[in-house]
N, C-alpha and C positions, 0 to 999 in steps of 0.2 A: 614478484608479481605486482602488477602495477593497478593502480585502484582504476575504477570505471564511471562513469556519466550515470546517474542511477534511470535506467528508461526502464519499461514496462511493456513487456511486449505476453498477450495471452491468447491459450486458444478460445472457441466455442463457449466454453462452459468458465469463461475469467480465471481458468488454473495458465498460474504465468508459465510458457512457456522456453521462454531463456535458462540454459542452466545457470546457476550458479558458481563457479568454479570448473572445476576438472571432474573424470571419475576420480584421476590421483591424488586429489587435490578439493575436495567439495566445498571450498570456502570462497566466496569473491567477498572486495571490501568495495564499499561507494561511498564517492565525495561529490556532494551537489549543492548550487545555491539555488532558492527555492523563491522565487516571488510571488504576489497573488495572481498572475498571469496566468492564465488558462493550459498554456505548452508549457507550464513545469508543473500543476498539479500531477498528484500522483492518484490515480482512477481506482475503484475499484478492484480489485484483482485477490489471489491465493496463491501459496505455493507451499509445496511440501518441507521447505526450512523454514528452519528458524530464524527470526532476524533479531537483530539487535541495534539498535538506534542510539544515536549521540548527537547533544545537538551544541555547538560550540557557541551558535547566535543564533540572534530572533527567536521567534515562537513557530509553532505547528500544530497543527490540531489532527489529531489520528483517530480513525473514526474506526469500531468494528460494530459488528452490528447489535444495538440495541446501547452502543459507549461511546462517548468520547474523551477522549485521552487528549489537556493539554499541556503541553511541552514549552518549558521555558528554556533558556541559554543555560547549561552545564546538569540539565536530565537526561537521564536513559531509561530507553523504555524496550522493553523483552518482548516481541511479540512473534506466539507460540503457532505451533504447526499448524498448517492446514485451515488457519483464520483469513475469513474473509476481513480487508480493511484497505481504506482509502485516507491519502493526507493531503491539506491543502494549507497553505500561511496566506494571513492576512493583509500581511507587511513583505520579511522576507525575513531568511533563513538559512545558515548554511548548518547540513547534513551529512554526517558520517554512518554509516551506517556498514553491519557484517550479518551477511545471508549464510549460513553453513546448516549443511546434513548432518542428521545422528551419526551419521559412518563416520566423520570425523573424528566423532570422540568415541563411538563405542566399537568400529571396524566391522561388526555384523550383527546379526539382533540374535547371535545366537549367544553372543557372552554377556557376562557378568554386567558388565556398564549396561548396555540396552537395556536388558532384562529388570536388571535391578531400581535403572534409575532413568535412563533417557525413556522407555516405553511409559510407566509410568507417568512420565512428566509430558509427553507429548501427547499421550493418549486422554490428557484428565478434560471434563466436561465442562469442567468450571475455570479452569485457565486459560483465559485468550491471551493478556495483554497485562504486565506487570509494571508500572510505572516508579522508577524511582529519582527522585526528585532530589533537585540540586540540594535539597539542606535536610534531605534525610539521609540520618546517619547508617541505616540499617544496608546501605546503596552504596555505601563507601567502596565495599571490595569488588563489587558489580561492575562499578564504573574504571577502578583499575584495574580488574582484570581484559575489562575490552581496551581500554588507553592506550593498555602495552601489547594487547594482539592485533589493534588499529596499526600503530607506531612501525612494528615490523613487517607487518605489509605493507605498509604504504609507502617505507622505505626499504622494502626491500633486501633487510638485514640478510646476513650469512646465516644458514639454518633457519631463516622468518617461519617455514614448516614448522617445524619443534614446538619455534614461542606461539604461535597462535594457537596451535590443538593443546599445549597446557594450560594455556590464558583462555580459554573457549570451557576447555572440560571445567575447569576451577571452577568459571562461571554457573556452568549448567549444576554442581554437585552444588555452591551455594544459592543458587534459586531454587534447588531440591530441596534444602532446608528452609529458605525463607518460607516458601508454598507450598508447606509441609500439609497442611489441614484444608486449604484447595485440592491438591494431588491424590490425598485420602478420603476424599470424597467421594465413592462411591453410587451415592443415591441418586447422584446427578444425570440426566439421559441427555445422549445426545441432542441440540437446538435443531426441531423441526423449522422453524421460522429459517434459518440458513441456507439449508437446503434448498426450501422453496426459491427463497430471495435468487441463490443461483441459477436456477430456472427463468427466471422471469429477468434477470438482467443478461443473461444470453441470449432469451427471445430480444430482447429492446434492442442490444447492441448488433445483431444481425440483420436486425428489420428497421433500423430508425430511420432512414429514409424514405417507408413506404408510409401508407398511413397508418395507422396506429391507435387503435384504442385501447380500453379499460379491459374490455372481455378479453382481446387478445393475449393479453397482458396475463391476465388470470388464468386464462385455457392454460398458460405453458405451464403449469403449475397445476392440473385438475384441483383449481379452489375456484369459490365462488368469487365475482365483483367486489364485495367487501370484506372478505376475510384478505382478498390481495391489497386492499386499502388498508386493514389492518397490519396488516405484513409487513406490509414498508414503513409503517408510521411506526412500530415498534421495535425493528431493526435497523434500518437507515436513518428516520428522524424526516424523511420526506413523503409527498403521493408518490404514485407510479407515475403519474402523467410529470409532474416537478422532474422525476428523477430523467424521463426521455427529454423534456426539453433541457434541462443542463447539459446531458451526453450530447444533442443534436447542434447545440453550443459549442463546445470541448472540441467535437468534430470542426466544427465551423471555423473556430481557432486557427485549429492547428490547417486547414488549406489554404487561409489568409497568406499566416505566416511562408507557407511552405512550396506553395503554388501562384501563378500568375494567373487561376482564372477569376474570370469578373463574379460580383457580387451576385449576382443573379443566377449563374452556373450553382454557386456554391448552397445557396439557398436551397433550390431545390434538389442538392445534393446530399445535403442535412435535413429532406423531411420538411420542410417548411412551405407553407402555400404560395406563399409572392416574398419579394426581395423587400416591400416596406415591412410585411411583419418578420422577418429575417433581423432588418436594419434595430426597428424598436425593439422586439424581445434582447439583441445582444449590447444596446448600448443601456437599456436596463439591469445588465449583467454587469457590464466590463463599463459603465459610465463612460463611453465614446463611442463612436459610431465605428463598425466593420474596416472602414476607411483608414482611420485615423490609427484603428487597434492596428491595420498590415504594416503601417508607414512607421507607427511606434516603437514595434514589436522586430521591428526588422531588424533597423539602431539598434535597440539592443541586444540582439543575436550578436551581430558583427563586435560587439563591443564589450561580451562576456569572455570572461576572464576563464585563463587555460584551468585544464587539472592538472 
């Protein structure tokens, strides 16, 4: 099986909708190089696997909600089911990373593994996001066991099957022990503030091209105007309105790069009132003007290095 481009594709509600893998087979691996470019951040989004993250160079910063997670060259970072989270590099970055189902290692939730140990671990309230870090020793076996289930994926070995769901399960039974008194945690209820957040960034992302306010924002969530300003400030780290004009940016990006129409199409294709405040909010973003980002961004398309 050969590794893939890491893209992000979701429905309505940011649950990613690409599988991962096969049913035969519920593992994909991703190799990507990551720069602070707008068309390789990685947005918003959830999905029912587990991922596991490697990072060979540069830094990343992985955001869940109410955390940020950063990521130096030779960390790994665990991040558990069903977690809302977004990554972006400041610089640049290349990324390995293995997306796989409980089916993998436990075949149905009616046995012994699920039951025992993957429900448990994927179900807990307090585990998003387990970070272990190039010079912590306790990561050691974490990071070899993804090494050698990366390795045979990506090249492909005779039985690569076998070695990943041994090197996969290894993993998950010693992040059952590291996060032994997270998982046992009980007391913990499910983060209303998530939930909401997923509401409210489905309304943005389905309406960001119309106009757009605060209330609206909040309706899609029945909360008030400022518990939705609290909401984002305590889970994302931004407003609501920050959060629509970044995405309306993100968008604006990726037509530059991806499409021939003019600036001013694109503008108000992204939500935006006229093409000067289109121009200045993005070259306050990306430090260059719409222009310069299609001409720059293109070069370097043409001139990114294979998988």
């Amino acid at each position: 099986m050969s590794l893939q481009e890491c893209t992000v594709s979701t429905d309505q509600d940011r649950r990613e909708v690409c599988p991962h893998g096969t049913i035969e087979f519920p593992c994909a691996g991703y190799d990507s190089v990551y720069s602070s470019h707008a068309i390789n951040r990685i947005p918003w989004h959830w999905h029912e696997e587990l991922e596991v993250i490697f990072l060979p160079s540069g830094t990343l910063d992985v955001r869940v909600p109410g955390k940020l997670f950063r990521m130096n060259a030779g960390d790994c970072l665990v991040i558990n089911s069903n977690i809302l989270h977004e990554a972006e590099t400041s610089n640049e970055c290349r990324l390995h990373s293995l997306v796989f189902h409980t089916d993998l290692i436990s075949g149905s939730d009616s046995s012994v593994f699920y039951k025992k140990y993957m429900y448990p671990l994927i179900s807990s309230c307090t585990l998003d996001c387990v970070l272990f870090s190039a010079e912590d020793t306790s990561g050691v076996s974490i990071r070899q066991c993804f090494m050698k289930a990366f390795d045979a994926l990506a090249n492909n070995r005779e039985g690569y099957e076998f070695t990943v769901r041994e090197c996969l399960s290894s993993l998950c039974f010693l992040l059952c022990k590291i996060c032994k008194p997270e998982i046992s945690d009980t007391s913990a209820k499910p983060d209303q503030d998530s939930f909401r957040i997923k509401e409210m960034i489905h309304m943005i992302q389905s309406r960001y091209a119309e106009p757009v306010k605060l209330c609206d924002i909040a309706q899609a969530a029945n909360i008030g105007e400022r518990e939705c300003l609290r909401c984002f400030r305590r889970t994302l780290g931004i407003s609501p309105m920050q959060y629509l004009i970044r995405y309306r940016l993100s968008k604006g990006a990726l037509l530059l790069i991806n499409t021939n129409k003019s600036i001013s199409e694109i503008s108000t294709r992204c939500g935006f009132d006229s093409p000067s405040n289109f121009s200045l909010t993005f070259k306050r973003k990306y430090q260059c003007s719409p222009r310069e980002y299609r001409k720059n961004n293109k070069t370097l398309l043409s001139s990114a290095l294979p998988l």
